[in-house]
N, CA, C and O atoms as CSV, one atom per row, in Angstrom:
chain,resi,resn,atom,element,x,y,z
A,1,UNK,N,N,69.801,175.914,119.262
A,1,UNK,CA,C,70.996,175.221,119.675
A,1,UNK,C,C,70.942,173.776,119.193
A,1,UNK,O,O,69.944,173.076,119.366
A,2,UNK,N,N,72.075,173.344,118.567
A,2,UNK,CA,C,71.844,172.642,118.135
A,2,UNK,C,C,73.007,171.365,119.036
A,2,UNK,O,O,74.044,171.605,119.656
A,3,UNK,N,N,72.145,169.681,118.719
A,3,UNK,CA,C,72.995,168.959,119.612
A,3,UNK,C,C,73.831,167.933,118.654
A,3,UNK,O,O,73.715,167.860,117.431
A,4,UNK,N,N,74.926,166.955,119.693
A,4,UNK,CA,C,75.680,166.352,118.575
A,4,UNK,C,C,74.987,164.965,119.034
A,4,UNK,O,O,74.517,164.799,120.159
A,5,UNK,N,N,74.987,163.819,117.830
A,5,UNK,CA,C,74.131,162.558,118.051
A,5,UNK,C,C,75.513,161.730,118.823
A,5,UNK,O,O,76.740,161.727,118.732
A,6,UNK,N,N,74.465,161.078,119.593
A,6,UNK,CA,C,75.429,160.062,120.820
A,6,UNK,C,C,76.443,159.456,120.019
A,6,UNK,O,O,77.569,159.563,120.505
A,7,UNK,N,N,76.369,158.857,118.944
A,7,UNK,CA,C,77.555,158.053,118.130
A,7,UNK,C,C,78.404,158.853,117.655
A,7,UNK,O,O,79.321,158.374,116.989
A,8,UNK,N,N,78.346,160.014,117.824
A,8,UNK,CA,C,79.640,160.664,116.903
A,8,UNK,C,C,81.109,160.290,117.404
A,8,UNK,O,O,81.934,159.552,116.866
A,9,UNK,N,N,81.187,160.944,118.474
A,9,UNK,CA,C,82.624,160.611,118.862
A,9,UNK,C,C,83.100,159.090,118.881
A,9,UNK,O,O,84.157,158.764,118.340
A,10,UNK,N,N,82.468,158.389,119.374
A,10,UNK,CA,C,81.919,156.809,119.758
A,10,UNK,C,C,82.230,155.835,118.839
A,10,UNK,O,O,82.670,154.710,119.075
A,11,UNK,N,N,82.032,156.224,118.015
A,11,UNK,CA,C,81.358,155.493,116.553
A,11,UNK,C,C,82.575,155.295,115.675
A,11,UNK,O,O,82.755,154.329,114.934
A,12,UNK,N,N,83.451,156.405,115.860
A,12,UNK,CA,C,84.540,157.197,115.064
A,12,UNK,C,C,85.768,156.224,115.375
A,12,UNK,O,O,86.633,155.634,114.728
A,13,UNK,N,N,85.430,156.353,116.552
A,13,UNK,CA,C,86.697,155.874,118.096
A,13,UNK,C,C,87.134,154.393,117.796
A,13,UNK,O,O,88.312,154.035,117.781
A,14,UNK,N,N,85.949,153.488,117.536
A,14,UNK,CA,C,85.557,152.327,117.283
A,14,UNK,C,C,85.704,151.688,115.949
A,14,UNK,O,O,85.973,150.504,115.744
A,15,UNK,N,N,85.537,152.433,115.245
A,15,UNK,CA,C,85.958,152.275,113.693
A,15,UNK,C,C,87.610,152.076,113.543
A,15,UNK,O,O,88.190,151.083,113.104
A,16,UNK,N,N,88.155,153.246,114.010
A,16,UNK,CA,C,89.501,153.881,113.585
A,16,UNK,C,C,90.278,152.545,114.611
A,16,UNK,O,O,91.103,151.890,113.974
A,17,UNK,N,N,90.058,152.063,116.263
A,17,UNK,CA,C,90.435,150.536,116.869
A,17,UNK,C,C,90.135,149.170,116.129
A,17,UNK,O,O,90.592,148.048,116.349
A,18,UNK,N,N,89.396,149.526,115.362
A,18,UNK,CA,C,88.624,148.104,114.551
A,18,UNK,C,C,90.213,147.768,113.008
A,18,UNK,O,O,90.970,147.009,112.403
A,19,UNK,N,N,89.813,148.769,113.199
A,19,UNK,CA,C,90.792,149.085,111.557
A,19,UNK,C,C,92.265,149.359,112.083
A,19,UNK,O,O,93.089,148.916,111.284
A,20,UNK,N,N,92.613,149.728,112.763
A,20,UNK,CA,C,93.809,149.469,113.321
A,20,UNK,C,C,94.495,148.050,113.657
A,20,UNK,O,O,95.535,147.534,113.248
A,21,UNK,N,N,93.507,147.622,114.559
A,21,UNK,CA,C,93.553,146.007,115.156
A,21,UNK,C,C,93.416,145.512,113.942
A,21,UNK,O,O,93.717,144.320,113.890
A,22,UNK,N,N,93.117,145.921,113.070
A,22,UNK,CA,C,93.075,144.934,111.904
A,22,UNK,C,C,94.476,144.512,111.114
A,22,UNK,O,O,95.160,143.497,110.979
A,23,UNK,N,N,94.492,145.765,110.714
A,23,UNK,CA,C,96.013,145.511,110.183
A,23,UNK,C,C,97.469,145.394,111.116
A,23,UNK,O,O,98.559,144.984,110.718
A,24,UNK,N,N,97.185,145.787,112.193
A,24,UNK,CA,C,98.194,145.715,113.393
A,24,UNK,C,C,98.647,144.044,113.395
A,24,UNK,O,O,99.782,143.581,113.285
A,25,UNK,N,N,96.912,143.080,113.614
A,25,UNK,CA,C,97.665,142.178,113.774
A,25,UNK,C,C,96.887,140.827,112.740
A,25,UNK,O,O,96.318,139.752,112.932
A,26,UNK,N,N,97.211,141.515,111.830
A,26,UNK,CA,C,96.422,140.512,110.609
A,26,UNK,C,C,97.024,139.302,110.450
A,26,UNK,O,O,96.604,138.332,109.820
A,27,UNK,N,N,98.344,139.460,111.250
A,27,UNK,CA,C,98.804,137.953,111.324
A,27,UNK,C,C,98.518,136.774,112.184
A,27,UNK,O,O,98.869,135.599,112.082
A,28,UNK,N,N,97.514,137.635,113.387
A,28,UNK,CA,C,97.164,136.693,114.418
A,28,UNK,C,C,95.361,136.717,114.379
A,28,UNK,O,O,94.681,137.719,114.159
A,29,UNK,N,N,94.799,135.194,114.685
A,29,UNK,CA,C,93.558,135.388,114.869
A,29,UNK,C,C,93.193,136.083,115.225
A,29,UNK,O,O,92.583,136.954,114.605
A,30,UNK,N,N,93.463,136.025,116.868
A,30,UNK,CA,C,92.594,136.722,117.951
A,30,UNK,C,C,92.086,138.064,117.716
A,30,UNK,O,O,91.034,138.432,118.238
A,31,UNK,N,N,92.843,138.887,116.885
A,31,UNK,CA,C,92.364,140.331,116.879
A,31,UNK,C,C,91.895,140.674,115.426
A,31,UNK,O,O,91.948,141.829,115.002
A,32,UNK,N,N,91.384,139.513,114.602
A,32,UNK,CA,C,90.165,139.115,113.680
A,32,UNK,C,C,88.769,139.554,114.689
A,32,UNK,O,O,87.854,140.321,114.388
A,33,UNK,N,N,88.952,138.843,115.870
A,33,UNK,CA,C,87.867,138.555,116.502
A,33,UNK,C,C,87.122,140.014,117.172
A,33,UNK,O,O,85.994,140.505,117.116
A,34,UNK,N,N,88.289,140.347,117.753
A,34,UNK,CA,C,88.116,141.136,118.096
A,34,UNK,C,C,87.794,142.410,117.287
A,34,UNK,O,O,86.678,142.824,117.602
A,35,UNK,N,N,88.402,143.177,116.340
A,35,UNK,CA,C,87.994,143.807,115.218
A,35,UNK,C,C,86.338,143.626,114.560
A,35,UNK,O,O,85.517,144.497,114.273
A,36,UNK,N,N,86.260,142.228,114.473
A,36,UNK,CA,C,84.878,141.949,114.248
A,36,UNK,C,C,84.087,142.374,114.754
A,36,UNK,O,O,83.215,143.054,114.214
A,37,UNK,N,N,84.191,141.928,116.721
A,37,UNK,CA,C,82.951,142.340,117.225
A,37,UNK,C,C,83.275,144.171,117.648
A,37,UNK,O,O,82.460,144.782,118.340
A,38,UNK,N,N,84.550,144.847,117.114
A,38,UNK,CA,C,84.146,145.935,117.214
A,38,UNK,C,C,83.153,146.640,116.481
A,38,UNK,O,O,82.169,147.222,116.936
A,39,UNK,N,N,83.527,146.522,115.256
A,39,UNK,CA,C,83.026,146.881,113.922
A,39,UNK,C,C,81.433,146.964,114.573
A,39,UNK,O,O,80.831,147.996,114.869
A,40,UNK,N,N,80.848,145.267,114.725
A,40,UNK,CA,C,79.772,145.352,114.908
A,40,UNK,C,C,79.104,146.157,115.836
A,40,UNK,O,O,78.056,146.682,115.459
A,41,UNK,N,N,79.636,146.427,117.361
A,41,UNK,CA,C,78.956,147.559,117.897
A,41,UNK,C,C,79.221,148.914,117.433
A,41,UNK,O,O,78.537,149.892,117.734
A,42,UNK,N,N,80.419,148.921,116.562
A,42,UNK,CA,C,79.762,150.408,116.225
A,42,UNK,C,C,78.878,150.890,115.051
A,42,UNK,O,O,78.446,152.010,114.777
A,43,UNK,N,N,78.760,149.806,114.505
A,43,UNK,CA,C,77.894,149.791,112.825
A,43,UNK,C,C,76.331,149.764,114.113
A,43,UNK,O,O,75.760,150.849,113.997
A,44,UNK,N,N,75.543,148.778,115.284
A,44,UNK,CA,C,74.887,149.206,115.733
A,44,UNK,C,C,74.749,150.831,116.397
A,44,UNK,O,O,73.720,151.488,116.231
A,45,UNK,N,N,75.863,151.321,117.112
A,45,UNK,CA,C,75.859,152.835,117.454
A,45,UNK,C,C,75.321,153.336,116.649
A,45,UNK,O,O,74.191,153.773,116.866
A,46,UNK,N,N,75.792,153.439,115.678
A,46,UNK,CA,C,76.002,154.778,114.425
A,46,UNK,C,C,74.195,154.474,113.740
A,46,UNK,O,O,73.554,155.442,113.330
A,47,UNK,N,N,73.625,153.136,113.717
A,47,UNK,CA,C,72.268,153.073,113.780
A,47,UNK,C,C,71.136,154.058,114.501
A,47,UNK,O,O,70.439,155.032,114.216
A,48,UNK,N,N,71.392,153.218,115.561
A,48,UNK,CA,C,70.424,153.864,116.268
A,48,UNK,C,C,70.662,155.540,116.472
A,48,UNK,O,O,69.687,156.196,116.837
A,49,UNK,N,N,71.686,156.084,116.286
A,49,UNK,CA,C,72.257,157.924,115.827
A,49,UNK,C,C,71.684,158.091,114.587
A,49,UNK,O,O,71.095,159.155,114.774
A,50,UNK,N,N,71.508,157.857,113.741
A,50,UNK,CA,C,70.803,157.873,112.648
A,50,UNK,C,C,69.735,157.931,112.736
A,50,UNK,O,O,69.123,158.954,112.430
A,51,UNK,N,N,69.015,156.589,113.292
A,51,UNK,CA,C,67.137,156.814,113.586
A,51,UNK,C,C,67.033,158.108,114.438
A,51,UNK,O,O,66.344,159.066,114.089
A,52,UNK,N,N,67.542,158.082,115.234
A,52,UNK,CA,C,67.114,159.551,116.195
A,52,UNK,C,C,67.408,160.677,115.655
A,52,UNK,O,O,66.728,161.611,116.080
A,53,UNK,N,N,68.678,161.103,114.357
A,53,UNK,CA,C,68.732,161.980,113.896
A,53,UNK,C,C,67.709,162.019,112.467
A,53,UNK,O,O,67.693,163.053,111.800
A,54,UNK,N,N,67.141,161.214,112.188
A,54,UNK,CA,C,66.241,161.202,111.219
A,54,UNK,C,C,64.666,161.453,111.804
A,54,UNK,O,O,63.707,161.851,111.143
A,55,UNK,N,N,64.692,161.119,113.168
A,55,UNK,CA,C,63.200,161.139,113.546
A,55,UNK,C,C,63.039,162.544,113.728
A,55,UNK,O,O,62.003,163.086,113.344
A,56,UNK,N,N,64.310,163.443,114.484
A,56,UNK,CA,C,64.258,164.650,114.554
A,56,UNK,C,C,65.281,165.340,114.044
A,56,UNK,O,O,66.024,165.627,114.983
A,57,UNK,N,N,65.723,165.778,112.976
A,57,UNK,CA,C,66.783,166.481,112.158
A,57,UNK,C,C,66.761,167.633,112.660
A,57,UNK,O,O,67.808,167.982,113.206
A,58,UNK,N,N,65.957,168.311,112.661
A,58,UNK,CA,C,66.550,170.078,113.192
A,58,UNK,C,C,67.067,170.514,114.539
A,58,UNK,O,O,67.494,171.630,114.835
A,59,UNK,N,N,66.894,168.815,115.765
A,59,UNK,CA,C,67.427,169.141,116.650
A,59,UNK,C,C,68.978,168.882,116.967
A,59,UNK,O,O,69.569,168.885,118.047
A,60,UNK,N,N,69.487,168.633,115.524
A,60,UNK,CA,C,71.017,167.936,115.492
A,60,UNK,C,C,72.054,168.955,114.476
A,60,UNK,O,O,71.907,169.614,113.447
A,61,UNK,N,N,73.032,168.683,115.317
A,61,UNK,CA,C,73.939,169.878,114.277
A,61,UNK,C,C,74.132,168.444,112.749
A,61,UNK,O,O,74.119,167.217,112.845
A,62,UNK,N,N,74.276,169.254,111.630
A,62,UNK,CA,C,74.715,168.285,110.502
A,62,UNK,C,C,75.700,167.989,110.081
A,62,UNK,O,O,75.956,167.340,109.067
A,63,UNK,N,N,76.809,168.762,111.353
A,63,UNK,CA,C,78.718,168.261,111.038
A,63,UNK,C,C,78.651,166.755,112.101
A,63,UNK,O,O,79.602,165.973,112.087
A,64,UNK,N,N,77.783,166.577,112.722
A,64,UNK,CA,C,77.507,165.400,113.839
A,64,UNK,C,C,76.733,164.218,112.653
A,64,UNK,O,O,77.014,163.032,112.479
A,65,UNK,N,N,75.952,164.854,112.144
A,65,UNK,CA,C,75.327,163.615,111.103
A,65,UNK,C,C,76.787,163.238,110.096
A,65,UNK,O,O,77.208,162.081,110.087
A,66,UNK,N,N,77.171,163.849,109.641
A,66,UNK,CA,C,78.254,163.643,109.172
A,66,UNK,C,C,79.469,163.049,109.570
A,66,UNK,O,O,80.250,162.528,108.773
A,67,UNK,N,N,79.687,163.133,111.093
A,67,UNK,CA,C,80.898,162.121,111.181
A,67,UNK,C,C,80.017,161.019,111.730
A,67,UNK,O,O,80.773,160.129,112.120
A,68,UNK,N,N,78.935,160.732,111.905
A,68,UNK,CA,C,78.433,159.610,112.354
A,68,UNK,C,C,78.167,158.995,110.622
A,68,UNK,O,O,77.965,157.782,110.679
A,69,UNK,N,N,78.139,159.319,109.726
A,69,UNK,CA,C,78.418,158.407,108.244
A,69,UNK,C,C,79.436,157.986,108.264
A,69,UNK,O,O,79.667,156.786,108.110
A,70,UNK,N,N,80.581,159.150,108.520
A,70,UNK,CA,C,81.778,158.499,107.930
A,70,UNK,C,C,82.605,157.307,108.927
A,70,UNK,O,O,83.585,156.630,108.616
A,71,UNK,N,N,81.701,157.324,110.451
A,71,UNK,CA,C,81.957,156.358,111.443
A,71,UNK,C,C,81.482,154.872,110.842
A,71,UNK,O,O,82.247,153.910,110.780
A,72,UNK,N,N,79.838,154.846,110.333
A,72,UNK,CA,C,79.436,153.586,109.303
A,72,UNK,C,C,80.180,153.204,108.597
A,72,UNK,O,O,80.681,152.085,108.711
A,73,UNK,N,N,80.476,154.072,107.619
A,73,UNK,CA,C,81.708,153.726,106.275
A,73,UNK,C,C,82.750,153.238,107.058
A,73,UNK,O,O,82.980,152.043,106.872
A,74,UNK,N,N,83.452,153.806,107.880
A,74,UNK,CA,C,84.783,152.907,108.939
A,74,UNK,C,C,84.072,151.496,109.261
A,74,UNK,O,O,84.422,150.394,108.837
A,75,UNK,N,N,83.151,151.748,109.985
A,75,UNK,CA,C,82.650,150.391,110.841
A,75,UNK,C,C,82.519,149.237,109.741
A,75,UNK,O,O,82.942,148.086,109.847
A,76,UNK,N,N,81.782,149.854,108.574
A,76,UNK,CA,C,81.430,148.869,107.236
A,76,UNK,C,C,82.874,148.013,107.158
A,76,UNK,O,O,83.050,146.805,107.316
A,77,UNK,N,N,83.865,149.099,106.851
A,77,UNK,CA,C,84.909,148.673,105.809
A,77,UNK,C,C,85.629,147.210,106.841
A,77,UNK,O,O,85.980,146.088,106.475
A,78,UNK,N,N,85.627,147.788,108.054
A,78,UNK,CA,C,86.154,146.863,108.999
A,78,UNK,C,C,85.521,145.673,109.306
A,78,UNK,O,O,86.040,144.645,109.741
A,79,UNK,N,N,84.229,145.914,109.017
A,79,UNK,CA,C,83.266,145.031,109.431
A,79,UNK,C,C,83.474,143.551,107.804
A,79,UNK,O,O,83.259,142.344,107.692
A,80,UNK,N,N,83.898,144.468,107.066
A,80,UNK,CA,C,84.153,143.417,105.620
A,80,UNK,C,C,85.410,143.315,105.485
A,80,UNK,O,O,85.478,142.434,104.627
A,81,UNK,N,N,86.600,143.639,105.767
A,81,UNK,CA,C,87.424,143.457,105.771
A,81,UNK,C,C,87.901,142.045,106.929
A,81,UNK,O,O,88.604,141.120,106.524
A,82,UNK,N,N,87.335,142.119,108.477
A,82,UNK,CA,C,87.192,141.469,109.612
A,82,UNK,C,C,87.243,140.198,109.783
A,82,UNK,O,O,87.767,139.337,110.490
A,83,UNK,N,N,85.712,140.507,107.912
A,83,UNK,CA,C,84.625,138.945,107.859
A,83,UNK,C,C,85.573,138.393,107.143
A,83,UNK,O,O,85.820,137.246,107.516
A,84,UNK,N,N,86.525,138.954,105.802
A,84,UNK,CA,C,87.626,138.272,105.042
A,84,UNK,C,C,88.436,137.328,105.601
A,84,UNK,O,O,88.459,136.149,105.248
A,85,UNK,N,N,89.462,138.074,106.930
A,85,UNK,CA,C,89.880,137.553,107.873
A,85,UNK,C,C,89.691,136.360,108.193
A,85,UNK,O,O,90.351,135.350,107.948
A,86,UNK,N,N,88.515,136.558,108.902
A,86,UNK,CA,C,87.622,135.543,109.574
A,86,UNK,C,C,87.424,134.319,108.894
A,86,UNK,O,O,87.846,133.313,109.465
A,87,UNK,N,N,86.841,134.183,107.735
A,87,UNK,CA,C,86.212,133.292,106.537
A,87,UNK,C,C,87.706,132.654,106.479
A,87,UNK,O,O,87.842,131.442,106.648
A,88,UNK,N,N,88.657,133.371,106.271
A,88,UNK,CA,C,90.103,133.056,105.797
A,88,UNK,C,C,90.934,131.999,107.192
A,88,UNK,O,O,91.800,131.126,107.145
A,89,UNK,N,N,90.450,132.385,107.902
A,89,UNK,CA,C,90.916,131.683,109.059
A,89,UNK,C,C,90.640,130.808,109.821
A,89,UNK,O,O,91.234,130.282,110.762
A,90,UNK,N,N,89.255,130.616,109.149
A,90,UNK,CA,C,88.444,129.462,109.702
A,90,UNK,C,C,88.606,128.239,108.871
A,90,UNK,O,O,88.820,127.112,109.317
A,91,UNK,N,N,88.477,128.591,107.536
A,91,UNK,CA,C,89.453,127.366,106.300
A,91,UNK,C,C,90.783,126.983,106.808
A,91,UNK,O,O,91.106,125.826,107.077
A,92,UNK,N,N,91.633,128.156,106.937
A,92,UNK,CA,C,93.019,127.519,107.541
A,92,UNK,C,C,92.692,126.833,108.373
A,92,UNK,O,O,92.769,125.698,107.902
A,93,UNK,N,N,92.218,126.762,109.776
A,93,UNK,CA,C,92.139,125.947,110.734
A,93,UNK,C,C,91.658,124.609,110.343
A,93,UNK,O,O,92.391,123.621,110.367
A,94,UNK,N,N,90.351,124.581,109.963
A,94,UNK,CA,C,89.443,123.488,109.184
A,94,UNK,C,C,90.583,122.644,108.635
A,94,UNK,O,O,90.979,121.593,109.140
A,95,UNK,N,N,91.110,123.281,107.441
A,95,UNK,CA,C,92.110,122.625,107.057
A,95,UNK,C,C,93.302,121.893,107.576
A,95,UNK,O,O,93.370,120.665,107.629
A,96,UNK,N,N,94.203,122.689,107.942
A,96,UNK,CA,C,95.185,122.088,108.889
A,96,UNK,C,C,94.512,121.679,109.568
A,96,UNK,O,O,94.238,120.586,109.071
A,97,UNK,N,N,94.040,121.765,110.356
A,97,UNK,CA,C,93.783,120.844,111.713
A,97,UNK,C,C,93.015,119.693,111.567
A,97,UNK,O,O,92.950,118.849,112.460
A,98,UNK,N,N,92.463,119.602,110.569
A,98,UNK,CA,C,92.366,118.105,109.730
A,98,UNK,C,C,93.675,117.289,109.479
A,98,UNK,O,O,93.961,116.219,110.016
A,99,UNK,N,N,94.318,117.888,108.692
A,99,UNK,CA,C,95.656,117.232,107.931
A,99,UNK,C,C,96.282,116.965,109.556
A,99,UNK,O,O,96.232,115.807,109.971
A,100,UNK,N,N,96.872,118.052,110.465
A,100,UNK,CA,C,97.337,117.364,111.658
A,100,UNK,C,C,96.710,116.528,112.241
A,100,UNK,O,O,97.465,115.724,112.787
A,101,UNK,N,N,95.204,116.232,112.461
A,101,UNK,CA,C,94.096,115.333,113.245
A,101,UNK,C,C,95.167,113.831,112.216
A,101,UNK,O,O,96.189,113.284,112.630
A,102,UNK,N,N,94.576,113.607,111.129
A,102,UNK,CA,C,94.785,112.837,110.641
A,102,UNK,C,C,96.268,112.336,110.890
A,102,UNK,O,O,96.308,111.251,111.470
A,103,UNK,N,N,97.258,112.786,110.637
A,103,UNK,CA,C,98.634,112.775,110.773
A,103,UNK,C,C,99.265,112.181,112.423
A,103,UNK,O,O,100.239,111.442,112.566
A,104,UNK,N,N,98.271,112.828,113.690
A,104,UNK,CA,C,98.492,112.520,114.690
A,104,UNK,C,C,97.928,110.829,114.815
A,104,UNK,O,O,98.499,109.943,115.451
A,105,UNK,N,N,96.523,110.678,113.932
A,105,UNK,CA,C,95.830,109.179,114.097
A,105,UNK,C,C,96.925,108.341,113.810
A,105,UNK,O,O,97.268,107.398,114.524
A,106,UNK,N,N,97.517,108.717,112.673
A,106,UNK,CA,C,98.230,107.905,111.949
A,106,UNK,C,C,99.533,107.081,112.379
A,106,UNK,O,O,99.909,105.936,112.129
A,107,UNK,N,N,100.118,108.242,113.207
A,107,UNK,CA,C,101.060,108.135,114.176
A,107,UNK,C,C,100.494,107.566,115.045
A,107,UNK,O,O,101.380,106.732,115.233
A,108,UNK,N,N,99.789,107.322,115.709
A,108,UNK,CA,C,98.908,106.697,117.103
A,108,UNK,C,C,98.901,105.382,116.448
A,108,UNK,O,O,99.613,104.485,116.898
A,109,UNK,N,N,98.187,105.205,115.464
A,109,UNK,CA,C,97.703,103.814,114.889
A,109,UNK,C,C,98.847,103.156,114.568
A,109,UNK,O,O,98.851,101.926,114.610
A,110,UNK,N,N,100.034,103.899,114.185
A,110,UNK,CA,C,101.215,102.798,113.208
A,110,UNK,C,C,101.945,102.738,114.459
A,110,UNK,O,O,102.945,102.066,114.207
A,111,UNK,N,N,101.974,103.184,116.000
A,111,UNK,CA,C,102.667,103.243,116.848
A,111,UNK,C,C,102.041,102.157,117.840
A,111,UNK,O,O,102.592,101.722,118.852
A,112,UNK,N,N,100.788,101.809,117.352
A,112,UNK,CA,C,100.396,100.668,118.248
A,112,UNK,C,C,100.264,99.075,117.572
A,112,UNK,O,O,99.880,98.091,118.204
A,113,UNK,N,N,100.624,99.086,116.329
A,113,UNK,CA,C,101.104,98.154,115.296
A,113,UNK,C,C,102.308,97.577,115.684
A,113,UNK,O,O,102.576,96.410,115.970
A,114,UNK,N,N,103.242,98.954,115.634
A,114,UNK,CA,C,104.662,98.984,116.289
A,114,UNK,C,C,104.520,97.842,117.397
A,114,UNK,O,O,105.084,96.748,117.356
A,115,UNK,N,N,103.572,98.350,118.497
A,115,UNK,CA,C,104.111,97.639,119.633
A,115,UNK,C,C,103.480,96.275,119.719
A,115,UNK,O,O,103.670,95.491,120.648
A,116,UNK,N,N,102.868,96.102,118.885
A,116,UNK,CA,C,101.780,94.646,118.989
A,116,UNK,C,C,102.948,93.652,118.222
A,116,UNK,O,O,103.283,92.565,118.694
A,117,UNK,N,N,103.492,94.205,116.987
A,117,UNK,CA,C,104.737,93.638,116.299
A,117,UNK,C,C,105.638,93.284,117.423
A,117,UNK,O,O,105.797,92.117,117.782
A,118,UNK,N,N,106.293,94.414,118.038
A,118,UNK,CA,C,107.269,93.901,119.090
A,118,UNK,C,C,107.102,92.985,120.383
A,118,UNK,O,O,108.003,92.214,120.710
A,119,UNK,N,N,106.089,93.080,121.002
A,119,UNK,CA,C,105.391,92.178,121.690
A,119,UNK,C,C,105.484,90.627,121.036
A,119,UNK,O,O,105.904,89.582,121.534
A,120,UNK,N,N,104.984,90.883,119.872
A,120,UNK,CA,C,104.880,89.216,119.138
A,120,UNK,C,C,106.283,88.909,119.157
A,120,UNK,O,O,106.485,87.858,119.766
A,121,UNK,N,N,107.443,89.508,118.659
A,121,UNK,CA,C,108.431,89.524,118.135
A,121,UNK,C,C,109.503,89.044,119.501
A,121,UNK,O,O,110.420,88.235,119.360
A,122,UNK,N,N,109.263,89.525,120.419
A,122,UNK,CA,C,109.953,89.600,122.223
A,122,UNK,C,C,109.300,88.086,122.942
A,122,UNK,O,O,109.839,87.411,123.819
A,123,UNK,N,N,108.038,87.842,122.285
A,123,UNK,CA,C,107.713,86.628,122.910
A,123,UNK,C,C,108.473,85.344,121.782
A,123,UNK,O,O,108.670,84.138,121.929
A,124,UNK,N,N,108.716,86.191,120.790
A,124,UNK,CA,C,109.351,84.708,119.778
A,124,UNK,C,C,110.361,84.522,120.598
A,124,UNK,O,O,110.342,83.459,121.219
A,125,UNK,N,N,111.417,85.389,120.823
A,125,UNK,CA,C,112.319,85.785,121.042
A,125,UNK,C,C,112.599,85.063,122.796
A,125,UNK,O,O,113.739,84.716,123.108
A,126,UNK,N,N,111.746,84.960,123.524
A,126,UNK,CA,C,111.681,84.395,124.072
A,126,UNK,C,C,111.500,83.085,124.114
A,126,UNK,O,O,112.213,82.669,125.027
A,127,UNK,N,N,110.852,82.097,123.548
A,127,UNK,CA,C,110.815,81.075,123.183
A,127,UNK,C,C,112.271,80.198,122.766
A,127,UNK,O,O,112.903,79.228,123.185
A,128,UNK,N,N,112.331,80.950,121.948
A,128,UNK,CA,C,113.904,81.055,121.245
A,128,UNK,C,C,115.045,80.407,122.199
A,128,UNK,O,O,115.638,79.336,122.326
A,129,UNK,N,N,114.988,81.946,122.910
A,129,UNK,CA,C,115.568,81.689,124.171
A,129,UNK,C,C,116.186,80.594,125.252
A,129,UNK,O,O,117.281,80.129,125.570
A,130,UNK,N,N,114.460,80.451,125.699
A,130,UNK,CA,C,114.545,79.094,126.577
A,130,UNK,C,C,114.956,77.582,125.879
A,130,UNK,O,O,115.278,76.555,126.477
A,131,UNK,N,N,114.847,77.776,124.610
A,131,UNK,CA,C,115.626,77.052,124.181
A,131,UNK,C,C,116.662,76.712,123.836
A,131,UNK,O,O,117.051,75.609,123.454
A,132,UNK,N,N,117.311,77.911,123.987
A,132,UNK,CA,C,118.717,77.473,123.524
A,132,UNK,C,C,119.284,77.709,124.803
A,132,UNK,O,O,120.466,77.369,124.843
A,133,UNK,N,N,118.794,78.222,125.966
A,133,UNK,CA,C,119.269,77.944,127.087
A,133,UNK,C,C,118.963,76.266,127.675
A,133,UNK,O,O,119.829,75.590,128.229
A,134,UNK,N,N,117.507,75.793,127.400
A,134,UNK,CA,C,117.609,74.397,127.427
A,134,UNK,C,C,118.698,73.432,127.201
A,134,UNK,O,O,119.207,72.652,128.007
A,135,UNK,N,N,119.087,73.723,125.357
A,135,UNK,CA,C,120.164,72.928,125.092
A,135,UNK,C,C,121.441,73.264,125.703
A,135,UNK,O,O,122.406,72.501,125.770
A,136,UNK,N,N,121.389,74.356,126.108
A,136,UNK,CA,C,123.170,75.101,126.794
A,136,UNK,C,C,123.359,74.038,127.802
A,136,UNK,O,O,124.236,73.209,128.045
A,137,UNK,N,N,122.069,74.407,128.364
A,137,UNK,CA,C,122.248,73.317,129.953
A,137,UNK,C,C,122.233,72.051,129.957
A,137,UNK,O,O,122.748,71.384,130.854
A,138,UNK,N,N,121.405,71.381,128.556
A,138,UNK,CA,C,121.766,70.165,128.384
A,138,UNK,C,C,123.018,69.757,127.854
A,138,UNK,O,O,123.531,68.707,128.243
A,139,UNK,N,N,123.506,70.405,127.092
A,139,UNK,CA,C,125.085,70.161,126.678
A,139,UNK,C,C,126.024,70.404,127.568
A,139,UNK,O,O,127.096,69.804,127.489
A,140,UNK,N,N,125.749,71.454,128.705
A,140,UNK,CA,C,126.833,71.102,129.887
A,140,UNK,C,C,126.534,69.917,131.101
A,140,UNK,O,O,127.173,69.639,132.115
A,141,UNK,N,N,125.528,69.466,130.645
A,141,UNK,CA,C,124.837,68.198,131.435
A,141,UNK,C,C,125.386,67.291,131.067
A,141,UNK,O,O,125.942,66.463,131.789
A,142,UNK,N,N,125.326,67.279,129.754
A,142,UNK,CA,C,126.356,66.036,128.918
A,142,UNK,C,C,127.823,66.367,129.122
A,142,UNK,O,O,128.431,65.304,128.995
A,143,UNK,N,N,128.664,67.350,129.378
A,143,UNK,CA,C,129.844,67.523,129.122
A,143,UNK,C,C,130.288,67.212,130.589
A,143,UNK,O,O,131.480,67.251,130.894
């Protein structure tokens, strides 16, 4: 009698969610991430099903060794496809979020220029002021 290795069904299951989530939502990070760390537990599953079906082969049926390969080959493809993603999305961020970092300083910095200008500019302006309210009041002093 022969048995089926723990990763078969498992392995399969995990691959075929990895690779789904992949292209489902290749437009959004989050399920980069997720895809990733599927991939990776099932590329470990389908391992350790392997060592045990290699340590003892005649106690395993060989349609079970067989979908536990073609579970690796899934897990692989996802697992490199995932990392593409990933690599790809971590530049975007890096990137932009530099160019915005910078862009926000810039705005911060020319916005406190702004107000140091107007400040100077409100106290001229004041000065100004009291002076020509001085003379107002002195010319209706005289009048």
């Amino acid at each position: 009698m022969y048995r089926k290795l723990s990763a078969d069904p498992t392995a399969i299951i995990l691959g075929i969610i990895s690779l789904t989530l992949l292209f489902l939502g290749c437009c959004c990070g989050l399920f980069v991430f997720v895809s990733f760390s599927l991939s990776i537990v099932g590329i470990v599953i389908v391992n350790k099903s392997l060592r045990d079906y290699y340590a003892a082969p005649d106690q395993y049926d060989s349609m079970s060794k067989n979908n536990v390969v073609v579970a690796k080959v899934l897990n692989i493809v996802a697992l490199v496809i995932s990392s593409l993603f990933l690599i790809v999305y971590i530049i975007y961020f890096v990137f932009f979020g530099s160019l915005l970092t910078a862009a926000a300083m810039s705005d911060v910095l020319s916005n406190k220029k702004i107000e140091q200008r107007v400040e100077s500019k409100d106290e001229a302006n004041l000065d100004s002021i009291n002076e020509v309210e001085v003379l107002y009041i002195d010319s209706l002093s005289v009048e």
